[in-house]
N, C-alpha and C positions, 0 to 999 in steps of 0.2 A: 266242729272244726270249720274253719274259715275257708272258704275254695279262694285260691291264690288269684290274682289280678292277673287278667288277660292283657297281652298287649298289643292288639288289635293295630294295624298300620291300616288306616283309608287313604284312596287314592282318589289325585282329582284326573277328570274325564282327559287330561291332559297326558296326565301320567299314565293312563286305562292304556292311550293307545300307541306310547312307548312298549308296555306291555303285550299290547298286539302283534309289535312288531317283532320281538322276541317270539311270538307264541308260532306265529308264520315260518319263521328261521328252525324249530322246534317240526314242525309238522310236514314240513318240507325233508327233512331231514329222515324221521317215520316213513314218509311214504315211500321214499328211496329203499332204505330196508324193508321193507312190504314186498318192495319189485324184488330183490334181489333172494332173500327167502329160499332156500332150495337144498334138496339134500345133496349133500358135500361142500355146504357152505360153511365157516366154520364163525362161532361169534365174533372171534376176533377179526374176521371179513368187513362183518357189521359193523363193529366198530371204527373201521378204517372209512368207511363209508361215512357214519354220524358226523367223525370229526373234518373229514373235509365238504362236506355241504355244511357243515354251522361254520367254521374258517372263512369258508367260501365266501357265506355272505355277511361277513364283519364282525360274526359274535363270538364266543370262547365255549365248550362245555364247562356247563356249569356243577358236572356232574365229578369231571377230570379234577385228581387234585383235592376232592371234599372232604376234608376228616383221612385225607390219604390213600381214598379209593384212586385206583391207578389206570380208571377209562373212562370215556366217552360217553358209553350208555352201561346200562344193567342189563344183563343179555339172561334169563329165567327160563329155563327149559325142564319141561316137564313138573316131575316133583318140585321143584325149586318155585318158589311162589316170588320172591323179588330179590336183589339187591347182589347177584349173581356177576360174577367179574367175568368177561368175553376174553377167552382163551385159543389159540392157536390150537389146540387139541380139542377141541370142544365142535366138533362134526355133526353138523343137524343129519337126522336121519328122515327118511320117512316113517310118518305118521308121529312126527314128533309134536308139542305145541310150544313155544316160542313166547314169551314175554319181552314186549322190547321197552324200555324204563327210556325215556331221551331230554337233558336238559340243553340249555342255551341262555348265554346274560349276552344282552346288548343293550349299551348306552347308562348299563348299569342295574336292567331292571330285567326280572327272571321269567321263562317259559319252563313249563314242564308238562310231559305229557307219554302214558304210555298205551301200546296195544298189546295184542293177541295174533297171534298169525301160525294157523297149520302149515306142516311142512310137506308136501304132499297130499296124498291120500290119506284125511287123518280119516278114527273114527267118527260117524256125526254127533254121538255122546260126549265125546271131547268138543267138538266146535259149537253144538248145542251150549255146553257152561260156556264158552267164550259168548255166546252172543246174552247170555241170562246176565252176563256181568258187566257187559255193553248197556242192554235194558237196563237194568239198575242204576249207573253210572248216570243215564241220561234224565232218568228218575230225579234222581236226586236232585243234577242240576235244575229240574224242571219245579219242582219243591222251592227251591232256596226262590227263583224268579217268580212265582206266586205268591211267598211269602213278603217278598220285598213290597211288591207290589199293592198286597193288601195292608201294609203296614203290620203284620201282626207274624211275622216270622222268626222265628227262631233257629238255633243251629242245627241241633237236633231233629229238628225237620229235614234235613237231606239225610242225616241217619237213619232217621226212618222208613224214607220214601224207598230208599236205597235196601234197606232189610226186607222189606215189604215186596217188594219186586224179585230179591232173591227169592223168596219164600214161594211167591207165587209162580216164579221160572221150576222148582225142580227143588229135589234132596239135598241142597249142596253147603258144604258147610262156610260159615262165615270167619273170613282170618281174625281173631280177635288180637288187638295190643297194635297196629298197625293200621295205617289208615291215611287218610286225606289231610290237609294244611293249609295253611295262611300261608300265600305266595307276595312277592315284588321284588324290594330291592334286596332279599335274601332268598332263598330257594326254600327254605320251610322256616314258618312266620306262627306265630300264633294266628289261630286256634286250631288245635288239633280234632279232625273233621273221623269220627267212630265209622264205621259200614254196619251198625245197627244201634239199638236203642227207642226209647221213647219219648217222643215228639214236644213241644213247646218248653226244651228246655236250653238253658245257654245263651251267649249274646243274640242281640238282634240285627237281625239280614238284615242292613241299610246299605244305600247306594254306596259308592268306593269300595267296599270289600270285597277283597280278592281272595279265589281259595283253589285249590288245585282238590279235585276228588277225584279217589279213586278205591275203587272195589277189588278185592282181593278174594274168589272164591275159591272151594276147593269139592274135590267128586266126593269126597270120605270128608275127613275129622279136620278138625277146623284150627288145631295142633299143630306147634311147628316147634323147628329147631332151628338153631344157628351154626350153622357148618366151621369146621376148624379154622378159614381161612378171616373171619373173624365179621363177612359180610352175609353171606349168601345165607337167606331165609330159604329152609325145606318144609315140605310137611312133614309130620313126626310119621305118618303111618304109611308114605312112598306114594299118595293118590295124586294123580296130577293136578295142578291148582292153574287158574289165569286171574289174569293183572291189566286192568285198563283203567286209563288216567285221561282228564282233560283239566286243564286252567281254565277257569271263567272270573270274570266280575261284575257287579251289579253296581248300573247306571240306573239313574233319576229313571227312565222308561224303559227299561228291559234289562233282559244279561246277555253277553257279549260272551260265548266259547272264547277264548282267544289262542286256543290252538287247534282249532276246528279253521281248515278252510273257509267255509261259508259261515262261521260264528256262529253255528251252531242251530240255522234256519230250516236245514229238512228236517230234522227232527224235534223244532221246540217253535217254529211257527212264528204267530207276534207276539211271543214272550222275550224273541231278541228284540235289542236294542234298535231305536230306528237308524242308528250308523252301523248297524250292518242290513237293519234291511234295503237301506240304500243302495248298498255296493253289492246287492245278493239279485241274482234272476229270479224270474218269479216263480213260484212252484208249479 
């Protein structure tokens, strides 16, 4: 059987940092619910927060409105691994963990990006998985900027990198059927980016391609469900799962985070681009 044609969208370094600019309005937005975070906060708080800091600085959720989801961000609390609508009734607790999912179009072109955030005193076994899928996430993007670079990279190489890290953080299982994307003037683009598999397979990492990745682990079984309300991913077996996302793309001489503050320099070094290491302090 024939694997269907990708339809791959490359971007020029012009368009990357339209892009940027979106990813900043996106991460800006994140870190404002990072501060606010707190038991008796309720998601529906958070989301009041998302959509006037992306309003604020001239863009739309991209999130609001999609296929009919009816908010801001994706607000994932505990078992729920993504895609979790932010409700007035929905009261963070202590020791909860938190998924925040946050999108943003400006000028037409898309940021997406999500984290992890204890709600208190969590367990460090819960924040432990949050930081193994952090590692991973960073992985991967770290993979895709080697690959580029040496000419010989493949998709399935941040699949990889990305499992391989999980594997080596701990027991945790991997969300399968869900996963990473081809980002720009659409919020999810071809090609659909796995959180495992094996390496040297799928298009090749070339400069312009944009991809949003993102790790979705969980403490137990790597099994999910879709809640009644027709969005929200749980795990099948109630173990708490976390979700952390960044957009990047790869330029002629590095990758560019573009919803990372610094582009992605503490943690990936001169694998970014040199228009962020310009605009970055020095390590």
């Amino acid at each position: 059987m024939r694997r269907p044609q990708l339809d791959i969208q490359l971007k020029t370094p012009e368009q990357i940092e339209k892009m940027r600019a979106a990813g900043l309005v996106v991460a800006a937005a994140l870190q404002r619910m990072r501060e606010a975070v707190a038991p008796g906060v309720s998601t529906a708080d958070l989301d009041a927060i998302a959509e006037s800091v992306i309003r604020g600085a001239g863009a739309v959720p991209s999130f609001k409105g999609y296929h009919g989801f009816p908010a801001s961000i994706c607000s994932s609390v505990n078992e729920q691994v993504v895609h979790a609508i932010p409700a007035p009734d929905q009261v963070l607790r202590e020791g909860d963990l938190i998924s925040i999912d946050c999108g943003a179009v400006l000028d037409g072109w898309h940021g997406d990006a999500a984290i992890t955030v204890g709600v208190g005193t969590v367990d460090p076994a819960l924040l432990r998985m949050a930081e193994v899928a952090e590692d991973a996430m960073w992985a991967g993007i770290a993979a895709a900027a080697r690959g580029a670079a040496n000419g010989r990279g493949r998709l399935t190489d941040i699949s990889h990198a990305v499992e391989k890290a999980v594997r080596k953080g701990g027991r945790y299982g991997i969300v399968d059927g869900y996963g990473g994307h081809g980002i720009g003037t659409e919020m999810h683009q071809d090609p659909h980016v796995l959180n495992h598999g094996r390496p040297g397979r799928g298009p090749r990492l070339v400069p312009g391609i944009a991809l949003a990745i993102e790790p979705m682990i969980t403490m137990g079984s790597p099994r999910t469900v879709e809640l009644a309300d027709g969005w929200t991913v749980a795990t099948r077996d109630g173990s708490v799962a976390a979700h952390v996302e960044h957009s990047m793309a790869l330029l002629e001489d590095g990758v560019w985070v573009l919803t990372a503050p610094d582009g992605g320099r503490a943690r990936l070094g001169d694998l970014v681009t040199s228009r962020q290491r310009a605009d970055s302090p020095a390590l």
